[in-house]
TIGUDREN-764399 format. One record per residue: residue number from 1; residue in three letters; x, y, z of N, C-alpha, C in turn. Coordinates in steps of 0.05 Angstrom, whole numbers, plus 5000, padded with zeros to 4 digits. Example, Ala and Ser with C-alpha at 12.3 -4.5 7.8 and 13.67 -1.06 7.14 Angstrom:
<rs>
R   k   r  n_X  n_Y  n_Z ca_X ca_Y ca_Z  c_X  c_Y  c_Z
R   1 ALA 5264 4886 5156 5246 4910 5156 5264 4934 5156
R   2 SER 5257 4955 5142 5273 4979 5143 5258 5001 5157
</rs>
This chain:
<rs>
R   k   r  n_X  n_Y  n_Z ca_X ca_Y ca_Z  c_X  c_Y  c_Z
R   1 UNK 4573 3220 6804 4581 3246 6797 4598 3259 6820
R   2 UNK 4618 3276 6816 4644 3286 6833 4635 3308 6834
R   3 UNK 4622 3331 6853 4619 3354 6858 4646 3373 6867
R   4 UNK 4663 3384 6862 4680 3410 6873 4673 3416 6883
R   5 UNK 4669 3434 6915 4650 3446 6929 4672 3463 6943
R   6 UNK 4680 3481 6938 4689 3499 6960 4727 3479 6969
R   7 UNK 4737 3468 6939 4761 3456 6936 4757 3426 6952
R   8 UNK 4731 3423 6960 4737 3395 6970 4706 3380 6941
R   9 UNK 4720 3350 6942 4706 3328 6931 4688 3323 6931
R  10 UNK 4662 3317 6924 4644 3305 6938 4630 3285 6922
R  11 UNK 4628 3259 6926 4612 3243 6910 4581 3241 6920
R  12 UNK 4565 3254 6893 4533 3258 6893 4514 3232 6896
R  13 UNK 4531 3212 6876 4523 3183 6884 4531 3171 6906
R  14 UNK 4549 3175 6915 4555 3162 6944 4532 3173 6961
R  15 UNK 4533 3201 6968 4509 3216 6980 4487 3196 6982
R  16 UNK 4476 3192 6954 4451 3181 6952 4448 3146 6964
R  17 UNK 4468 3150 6967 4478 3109 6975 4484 3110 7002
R  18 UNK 4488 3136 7020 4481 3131 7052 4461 3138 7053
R  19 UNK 4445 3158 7041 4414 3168 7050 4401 3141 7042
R  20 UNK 4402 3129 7024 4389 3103 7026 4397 3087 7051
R  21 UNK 4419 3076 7048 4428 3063 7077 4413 3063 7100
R  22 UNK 4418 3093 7104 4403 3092 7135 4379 3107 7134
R  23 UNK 4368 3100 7108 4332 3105 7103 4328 3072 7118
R  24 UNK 4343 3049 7104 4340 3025 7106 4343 3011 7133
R  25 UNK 4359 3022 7146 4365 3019 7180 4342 3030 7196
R  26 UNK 4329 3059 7183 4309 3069 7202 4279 3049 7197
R  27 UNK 4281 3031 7166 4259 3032 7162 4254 2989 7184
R  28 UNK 4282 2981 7187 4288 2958 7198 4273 2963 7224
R  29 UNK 4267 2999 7243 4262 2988 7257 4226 3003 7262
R  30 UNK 4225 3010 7243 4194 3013 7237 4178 2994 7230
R  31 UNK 4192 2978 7214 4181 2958 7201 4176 2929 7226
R  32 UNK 4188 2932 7243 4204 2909 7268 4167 2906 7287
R  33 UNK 4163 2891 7276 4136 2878 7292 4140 2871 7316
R  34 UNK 4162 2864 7327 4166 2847 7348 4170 2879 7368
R  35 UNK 4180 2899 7363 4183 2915 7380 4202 2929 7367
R  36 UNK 4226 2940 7389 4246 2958 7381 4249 2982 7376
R  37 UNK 4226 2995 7386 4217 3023 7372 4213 3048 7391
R  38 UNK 4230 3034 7415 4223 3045 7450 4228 3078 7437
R  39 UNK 4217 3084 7454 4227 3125 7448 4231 3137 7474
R  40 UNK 4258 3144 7475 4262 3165 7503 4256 3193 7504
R  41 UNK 4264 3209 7519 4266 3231 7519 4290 3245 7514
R  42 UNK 4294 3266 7498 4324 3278 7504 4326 3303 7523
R  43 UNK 4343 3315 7523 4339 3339 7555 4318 3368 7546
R  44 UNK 4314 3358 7514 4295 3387 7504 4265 3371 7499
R  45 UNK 4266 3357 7510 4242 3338 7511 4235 3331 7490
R  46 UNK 4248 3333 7464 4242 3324 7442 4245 3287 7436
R  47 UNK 4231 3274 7426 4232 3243 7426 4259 3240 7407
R  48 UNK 4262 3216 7425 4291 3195 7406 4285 3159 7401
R  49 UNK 4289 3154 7375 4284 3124 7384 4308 3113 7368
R  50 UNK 4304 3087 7369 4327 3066 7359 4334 3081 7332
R  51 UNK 4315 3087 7314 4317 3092 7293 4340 3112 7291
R  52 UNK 4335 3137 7297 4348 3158 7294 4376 3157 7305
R  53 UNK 4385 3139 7326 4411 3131 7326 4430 3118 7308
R  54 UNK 4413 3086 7302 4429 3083 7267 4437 3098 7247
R  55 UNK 4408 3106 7246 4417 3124 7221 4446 3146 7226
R  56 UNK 4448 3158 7241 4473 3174 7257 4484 3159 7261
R  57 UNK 4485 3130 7267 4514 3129 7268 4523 3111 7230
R  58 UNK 4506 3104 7219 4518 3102 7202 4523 3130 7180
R  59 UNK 4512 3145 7178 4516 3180 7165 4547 3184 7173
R  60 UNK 4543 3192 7205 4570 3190 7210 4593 3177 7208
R  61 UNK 4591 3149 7202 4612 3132 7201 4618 3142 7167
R  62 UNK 4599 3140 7144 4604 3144 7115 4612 3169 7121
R  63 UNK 4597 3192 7128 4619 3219 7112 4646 3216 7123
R  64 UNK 4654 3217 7145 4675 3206 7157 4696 3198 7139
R  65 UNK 4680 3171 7131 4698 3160 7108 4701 3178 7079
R  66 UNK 4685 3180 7072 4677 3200 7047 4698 3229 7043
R  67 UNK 4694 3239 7074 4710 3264 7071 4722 3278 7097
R  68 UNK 4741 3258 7103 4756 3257 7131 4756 3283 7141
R  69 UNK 4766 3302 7132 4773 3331 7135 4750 3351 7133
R  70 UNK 4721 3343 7139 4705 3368 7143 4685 3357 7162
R  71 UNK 4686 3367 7188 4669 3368 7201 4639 3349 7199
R  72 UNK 4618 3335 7224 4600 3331 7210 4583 3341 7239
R  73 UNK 4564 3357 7236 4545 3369 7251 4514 3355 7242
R  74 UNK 4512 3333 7262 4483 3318 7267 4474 3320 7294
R  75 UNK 4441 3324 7291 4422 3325 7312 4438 3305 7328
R  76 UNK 4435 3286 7325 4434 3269 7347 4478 3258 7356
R  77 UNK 4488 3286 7346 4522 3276 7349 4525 3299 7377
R  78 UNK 4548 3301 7374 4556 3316 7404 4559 3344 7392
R  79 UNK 4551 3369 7395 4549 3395 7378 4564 3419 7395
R  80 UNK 4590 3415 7383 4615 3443 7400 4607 3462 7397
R  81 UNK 4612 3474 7418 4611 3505 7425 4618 3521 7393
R  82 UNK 4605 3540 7400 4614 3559 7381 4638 3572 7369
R  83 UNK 4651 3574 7397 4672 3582 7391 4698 3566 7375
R  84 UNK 4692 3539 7376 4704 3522 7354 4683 3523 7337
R  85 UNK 4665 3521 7329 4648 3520 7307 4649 3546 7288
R  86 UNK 4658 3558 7298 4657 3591 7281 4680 3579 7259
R  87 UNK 4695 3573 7261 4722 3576 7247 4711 3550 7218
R  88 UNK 4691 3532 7225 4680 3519 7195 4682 3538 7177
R  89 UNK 4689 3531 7158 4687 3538 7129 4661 3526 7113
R  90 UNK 4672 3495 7119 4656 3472 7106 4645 3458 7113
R  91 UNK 4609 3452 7125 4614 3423 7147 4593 3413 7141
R  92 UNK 4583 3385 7147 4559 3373 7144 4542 3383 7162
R  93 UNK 4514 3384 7152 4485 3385 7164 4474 3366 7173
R  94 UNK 4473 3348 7190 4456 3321 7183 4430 3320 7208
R  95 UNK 4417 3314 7196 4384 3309 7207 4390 3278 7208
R  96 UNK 4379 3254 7219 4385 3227 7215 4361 3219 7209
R  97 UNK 4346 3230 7223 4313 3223 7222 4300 3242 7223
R  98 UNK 4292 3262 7207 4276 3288 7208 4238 3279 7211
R  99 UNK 4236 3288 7229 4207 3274 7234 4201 3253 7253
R 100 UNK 4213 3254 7278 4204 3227 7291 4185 3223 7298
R 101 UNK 4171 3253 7308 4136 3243 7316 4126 3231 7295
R 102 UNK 4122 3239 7264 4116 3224 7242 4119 3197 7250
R 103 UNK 4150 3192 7254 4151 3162 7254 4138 3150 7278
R 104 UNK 4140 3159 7299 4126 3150 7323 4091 3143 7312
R 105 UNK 4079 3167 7298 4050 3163 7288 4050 3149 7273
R 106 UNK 4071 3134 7255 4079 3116 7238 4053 3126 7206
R 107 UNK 4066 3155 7206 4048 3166 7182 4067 3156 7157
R 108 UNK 4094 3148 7157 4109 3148 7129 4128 3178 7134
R 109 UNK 4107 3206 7140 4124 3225 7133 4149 3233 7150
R 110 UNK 4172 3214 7150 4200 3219 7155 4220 3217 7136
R 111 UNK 4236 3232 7143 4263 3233 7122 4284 3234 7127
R 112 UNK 4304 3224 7122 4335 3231 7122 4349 3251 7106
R 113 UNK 4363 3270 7121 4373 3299 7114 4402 3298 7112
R 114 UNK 4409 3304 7094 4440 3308 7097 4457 3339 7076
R 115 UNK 4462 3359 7093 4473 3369 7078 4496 3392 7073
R 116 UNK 4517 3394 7056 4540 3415 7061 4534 3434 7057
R 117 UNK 4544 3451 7078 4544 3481 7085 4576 3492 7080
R 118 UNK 4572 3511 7059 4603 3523 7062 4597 3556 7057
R 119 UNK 4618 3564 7076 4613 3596 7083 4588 3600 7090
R 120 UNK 4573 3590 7104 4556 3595 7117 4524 3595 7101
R 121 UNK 4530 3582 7081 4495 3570 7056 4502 3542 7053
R 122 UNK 4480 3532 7051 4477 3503 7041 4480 3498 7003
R 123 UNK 4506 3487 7005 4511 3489 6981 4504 3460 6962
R 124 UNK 4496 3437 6971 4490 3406 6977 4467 3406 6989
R 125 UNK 4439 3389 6977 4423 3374 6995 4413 3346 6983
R 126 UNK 4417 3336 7014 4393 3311 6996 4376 3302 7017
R 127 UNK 4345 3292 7006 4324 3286 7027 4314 3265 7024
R 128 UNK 4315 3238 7030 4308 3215 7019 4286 3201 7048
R 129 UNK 4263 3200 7031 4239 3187 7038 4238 3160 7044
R 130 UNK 4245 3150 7072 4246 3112 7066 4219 3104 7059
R 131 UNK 4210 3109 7066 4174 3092 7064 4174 3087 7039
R 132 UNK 4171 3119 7021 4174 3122 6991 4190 3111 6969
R 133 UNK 4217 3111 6986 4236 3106 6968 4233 3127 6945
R 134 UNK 4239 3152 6961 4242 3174 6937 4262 3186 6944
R 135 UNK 4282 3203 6935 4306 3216 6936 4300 3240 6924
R 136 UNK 4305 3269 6934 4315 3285 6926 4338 3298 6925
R 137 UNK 4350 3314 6899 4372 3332 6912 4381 3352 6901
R 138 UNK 4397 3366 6911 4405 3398 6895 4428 3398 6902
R 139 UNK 4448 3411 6883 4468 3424 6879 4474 3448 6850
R 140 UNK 4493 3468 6866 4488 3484 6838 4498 3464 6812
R 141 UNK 4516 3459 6813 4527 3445 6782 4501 3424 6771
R 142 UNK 4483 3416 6782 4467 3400 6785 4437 3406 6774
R 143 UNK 4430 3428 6789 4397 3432 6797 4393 3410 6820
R 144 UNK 4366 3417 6821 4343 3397 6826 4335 3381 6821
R 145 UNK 4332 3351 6840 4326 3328 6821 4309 3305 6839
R 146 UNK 4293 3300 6839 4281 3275 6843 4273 3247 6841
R 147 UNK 4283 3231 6841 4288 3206 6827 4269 3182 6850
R 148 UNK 4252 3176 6843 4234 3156 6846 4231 3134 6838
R 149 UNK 4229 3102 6860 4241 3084 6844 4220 3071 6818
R 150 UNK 4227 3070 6805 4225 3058 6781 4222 3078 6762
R 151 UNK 4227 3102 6759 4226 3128 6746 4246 3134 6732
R 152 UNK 4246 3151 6713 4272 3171 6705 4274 3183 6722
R 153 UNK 4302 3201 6735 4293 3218 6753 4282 3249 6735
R 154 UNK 4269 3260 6759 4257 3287 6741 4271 3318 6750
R 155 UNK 4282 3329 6737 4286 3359 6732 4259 3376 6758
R 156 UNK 4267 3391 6784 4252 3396 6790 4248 3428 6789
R 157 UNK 4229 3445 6784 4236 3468 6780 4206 3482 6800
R 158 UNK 4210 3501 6812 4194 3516 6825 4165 3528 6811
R 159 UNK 4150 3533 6815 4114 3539 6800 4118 3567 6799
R 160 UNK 4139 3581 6785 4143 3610 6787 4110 3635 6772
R 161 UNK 4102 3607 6750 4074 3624 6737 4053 3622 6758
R 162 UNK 4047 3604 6778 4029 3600 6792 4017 3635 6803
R 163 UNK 3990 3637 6795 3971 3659 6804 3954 3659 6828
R 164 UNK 3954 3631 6833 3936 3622 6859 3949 3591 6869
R 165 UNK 3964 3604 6895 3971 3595 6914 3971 3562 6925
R 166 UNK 3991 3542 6936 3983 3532 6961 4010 3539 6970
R 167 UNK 3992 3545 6994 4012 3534 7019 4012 3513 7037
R 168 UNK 4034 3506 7052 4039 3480 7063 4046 3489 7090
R 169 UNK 4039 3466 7106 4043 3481 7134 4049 3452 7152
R 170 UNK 4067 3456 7167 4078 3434 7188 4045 3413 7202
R 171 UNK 4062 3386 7199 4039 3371 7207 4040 3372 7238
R 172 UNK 4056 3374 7249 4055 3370 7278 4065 3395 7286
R 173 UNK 4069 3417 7278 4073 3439 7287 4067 3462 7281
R 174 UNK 4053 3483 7298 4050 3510 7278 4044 3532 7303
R 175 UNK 4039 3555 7288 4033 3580 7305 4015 3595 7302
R 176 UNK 3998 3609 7315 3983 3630 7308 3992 3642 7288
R 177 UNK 4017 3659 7293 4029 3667 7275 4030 3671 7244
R 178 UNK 4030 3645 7235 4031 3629 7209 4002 3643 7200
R 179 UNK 3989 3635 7211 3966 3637 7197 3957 3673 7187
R 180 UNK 3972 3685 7205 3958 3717 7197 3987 3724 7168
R 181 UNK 3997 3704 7177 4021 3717 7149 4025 3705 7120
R 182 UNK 4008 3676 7119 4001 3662 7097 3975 3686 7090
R 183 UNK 3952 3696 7099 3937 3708 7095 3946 3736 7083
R 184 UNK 3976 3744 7080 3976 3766 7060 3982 3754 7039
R 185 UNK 3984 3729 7034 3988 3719 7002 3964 3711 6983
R 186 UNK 3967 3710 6961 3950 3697 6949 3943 3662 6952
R 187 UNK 3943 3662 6977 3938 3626 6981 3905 3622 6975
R 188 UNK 3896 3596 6960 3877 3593 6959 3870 3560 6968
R 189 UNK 3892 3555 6979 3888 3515 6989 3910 3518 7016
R 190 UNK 3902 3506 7032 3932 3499 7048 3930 3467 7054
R 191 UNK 3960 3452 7054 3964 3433 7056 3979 3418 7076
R 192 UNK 3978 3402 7099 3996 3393 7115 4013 3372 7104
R 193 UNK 4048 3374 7126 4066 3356 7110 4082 3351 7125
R 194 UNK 4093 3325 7141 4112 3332 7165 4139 3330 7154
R 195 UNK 4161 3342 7172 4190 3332 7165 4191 3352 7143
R 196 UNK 4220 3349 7129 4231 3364 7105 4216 3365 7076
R 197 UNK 4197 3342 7077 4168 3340 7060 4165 3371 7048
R 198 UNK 4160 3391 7067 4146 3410 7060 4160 3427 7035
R 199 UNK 4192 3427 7044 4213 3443 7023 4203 3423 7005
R 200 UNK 4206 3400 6997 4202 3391 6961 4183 3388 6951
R 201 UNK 4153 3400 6970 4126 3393 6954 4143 3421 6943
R 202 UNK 4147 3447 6953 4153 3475 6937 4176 3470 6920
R 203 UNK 4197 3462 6914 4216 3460 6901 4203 3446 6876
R 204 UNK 4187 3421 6879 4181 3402 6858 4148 3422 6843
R 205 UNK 4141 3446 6851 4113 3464 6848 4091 3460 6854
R 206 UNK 4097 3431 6867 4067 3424 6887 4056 3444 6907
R 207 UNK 4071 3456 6916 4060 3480 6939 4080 3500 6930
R 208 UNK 4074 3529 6938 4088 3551 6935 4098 3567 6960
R 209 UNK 4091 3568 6981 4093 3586 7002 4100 3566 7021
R 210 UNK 4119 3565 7034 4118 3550 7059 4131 3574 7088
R 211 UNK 4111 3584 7104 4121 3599 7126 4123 3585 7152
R 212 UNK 4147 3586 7166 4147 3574 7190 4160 3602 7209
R 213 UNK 4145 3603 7237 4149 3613 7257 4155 3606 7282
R 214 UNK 4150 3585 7287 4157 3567 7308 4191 3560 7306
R 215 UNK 4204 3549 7325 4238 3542 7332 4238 3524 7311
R 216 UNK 4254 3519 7294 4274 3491 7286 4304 3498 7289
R 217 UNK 4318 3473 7282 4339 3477 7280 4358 3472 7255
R 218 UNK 4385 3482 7256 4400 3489 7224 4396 3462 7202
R 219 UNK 4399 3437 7226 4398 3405 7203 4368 3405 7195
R 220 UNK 4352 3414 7205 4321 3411 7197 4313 3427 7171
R 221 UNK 4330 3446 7171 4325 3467 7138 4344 3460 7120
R 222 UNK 4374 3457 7128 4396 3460 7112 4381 3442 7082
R 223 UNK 4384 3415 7084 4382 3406 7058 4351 3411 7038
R 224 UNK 4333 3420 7057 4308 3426 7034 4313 3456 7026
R 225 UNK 4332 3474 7044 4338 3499 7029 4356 3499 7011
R 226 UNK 4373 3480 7011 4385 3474 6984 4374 3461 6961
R 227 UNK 4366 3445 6957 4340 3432 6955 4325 3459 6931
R 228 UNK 4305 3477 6947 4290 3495 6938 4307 3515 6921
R 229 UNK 4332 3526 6935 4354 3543 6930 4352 3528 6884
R 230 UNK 4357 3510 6896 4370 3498 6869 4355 3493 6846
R 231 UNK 4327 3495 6860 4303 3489 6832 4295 3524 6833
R 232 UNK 4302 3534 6841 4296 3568 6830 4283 3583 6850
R 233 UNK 4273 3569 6877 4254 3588 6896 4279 3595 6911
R 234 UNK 4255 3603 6938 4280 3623 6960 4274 3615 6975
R 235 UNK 4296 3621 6995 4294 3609 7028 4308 3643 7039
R 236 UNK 4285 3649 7059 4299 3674 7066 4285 3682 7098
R 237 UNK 4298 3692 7108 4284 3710 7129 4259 3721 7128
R 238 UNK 4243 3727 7141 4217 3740 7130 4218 3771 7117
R 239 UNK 4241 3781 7133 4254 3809 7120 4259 3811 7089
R 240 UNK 4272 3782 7086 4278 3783 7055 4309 3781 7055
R 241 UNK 4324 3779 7081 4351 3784 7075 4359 3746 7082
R 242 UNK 4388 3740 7074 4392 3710 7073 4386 3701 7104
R 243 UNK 4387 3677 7095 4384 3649 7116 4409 3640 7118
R 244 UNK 4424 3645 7139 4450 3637 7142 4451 3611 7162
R 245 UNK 4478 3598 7164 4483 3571 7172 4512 3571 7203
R 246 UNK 4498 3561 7219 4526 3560 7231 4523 3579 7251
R 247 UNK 4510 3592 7262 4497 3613 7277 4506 3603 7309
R 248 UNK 4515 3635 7319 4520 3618 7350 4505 3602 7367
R 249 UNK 4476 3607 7355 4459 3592 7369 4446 3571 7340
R 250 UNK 4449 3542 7347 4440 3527 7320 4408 3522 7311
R 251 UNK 4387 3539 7332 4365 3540 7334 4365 3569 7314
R 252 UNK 4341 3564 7296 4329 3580 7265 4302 3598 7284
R 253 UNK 4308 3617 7263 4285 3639 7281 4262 3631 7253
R 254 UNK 4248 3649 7251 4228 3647 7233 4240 3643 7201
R 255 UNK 4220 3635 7190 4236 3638 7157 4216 3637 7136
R 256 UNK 4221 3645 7105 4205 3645 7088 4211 3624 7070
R 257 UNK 4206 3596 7058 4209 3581 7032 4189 3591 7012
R 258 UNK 4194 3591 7001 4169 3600 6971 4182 3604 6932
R 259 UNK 4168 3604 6923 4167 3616 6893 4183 3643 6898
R 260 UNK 4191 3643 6878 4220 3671 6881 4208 3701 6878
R 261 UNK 4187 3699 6865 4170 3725 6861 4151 3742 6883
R 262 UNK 4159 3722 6914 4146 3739 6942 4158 3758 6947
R 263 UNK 4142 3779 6970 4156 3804 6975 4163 3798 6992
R 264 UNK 4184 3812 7010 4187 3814 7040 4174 3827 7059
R 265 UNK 4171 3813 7076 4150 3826 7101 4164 3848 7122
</rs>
């Protein structure tokens, strides 16, 4: 399928044919008994391993090819100043490996992120699960969709009737915080979920509330807020006002994912 997006092209199946790709490159070196799986440090002390380089460089080598003329902004690429970055219109999001402690604990819960931002919203996502071999994705012309292998794929839509609550909450990360502000909802379960996991238990109505207060950064939300955007929930500030993209600083302050019927705080 050929998406228009803001006058440029975009093939949805191709999409889905690099997030596989370098699901398959990350999973070459998870899977790698013999070793291969060294992890450094990067200068924000966050871990890097073999994995998360393939995958980046093959993301980057396909959109590249895919769509010469728009920008591609990945964790692990070289990330310009602002002052060239302001002037995007259109650019890629890419996460390569969202989750590496996951993969380091070798829980399964990692993902590959990839997604377009134009005028400053994520208008494109897709989140593909290697372990799983599950794919999600959103676009407006599209919806929400999930496709699992050996499945039809399924129509995903948000738990907008839900009267009693879950919420989902970062497996390797959280805050005091979180906890006193899930407690003005009607939550009656909470659930842990690492990586971009958490946007499509809510998008697909497995969970409803997802609050984060702790730092991430713009590739770590972009494609599950499109993603959620597209099956009917919200991605918003805790104020209630939008979640914008492209920010002089590419580090996300707090934010709300949930069922569309929350208030603002």
């Amino acid at each position: 399928m050929i998406l228009e997006i803001g006058g440029v092209s975009t093939g949805l199946d191709t999409l889905q044919v690099i997030a596989r790709q370098a699901g398959r490159a990350i999973l070459s070196v998870y899977n790698n008994e013999e070793g291969d799986g060294a992890v450094t440090l990067k200068e924000d002390l966050s871990p890097l391993t073999r994995a998360d380089s393939l995958s980046h460089e093959i993301i980057l080598h396909e959109l590249t090819l895919l769509t010469p003329g728009i920008p591609v902004l990945s964790e692990e690429g070289a990330h310009l100043p602002y002052e060239e970055r302001k002037e995007w219109e259109c650019y890629w999001c890419v996460d390569p490996l969202d989750g590496t402690k996951e993969f380091i604990k070798r829980n399964g819960e990692f993902t590959v992120n990839i997604a377009l931002i134009y005028r400053n919203e994520p208008v494109l996502g897709v989140i593909y699960i290697p372990v799983q071999d599950v794919l999600y994705y959103g676009a407006e012309e599209t919806g929400s969709w999930k496709i699992a292998a050996g499945q039809a794929p399924v129509r995903l839509h948000t738990d907008e009737r839900a009267s009693q609550w879950v919420a989902v909450g970062s497996r390797s990360h959280s805050a005091p915080e979180e906890a006193e502000i899930v407690a003005r909802y009607p939550i009656v379960r909470s659930i842990a979920a690492g990586s971009s996991l958490k946007f499509c238990l809510v998008a697909e109505g497995a969970a409803h509330f997802y609050y984060r207060h702790g730092p991430t950064m713009e590739w770590d939300t972009a494609a599950g807020h499109a993603i959620v955007r597209y099956s009917g929930g919200k991605f918003t500030l805790p104020s209630g006002e939008p979640f914008r993209y492209n920010k002089e600083s590419l580090l996300n302050g707090p934010f709300i994912c949930s069922i569309h019927h929350t208030v603002a705080l």
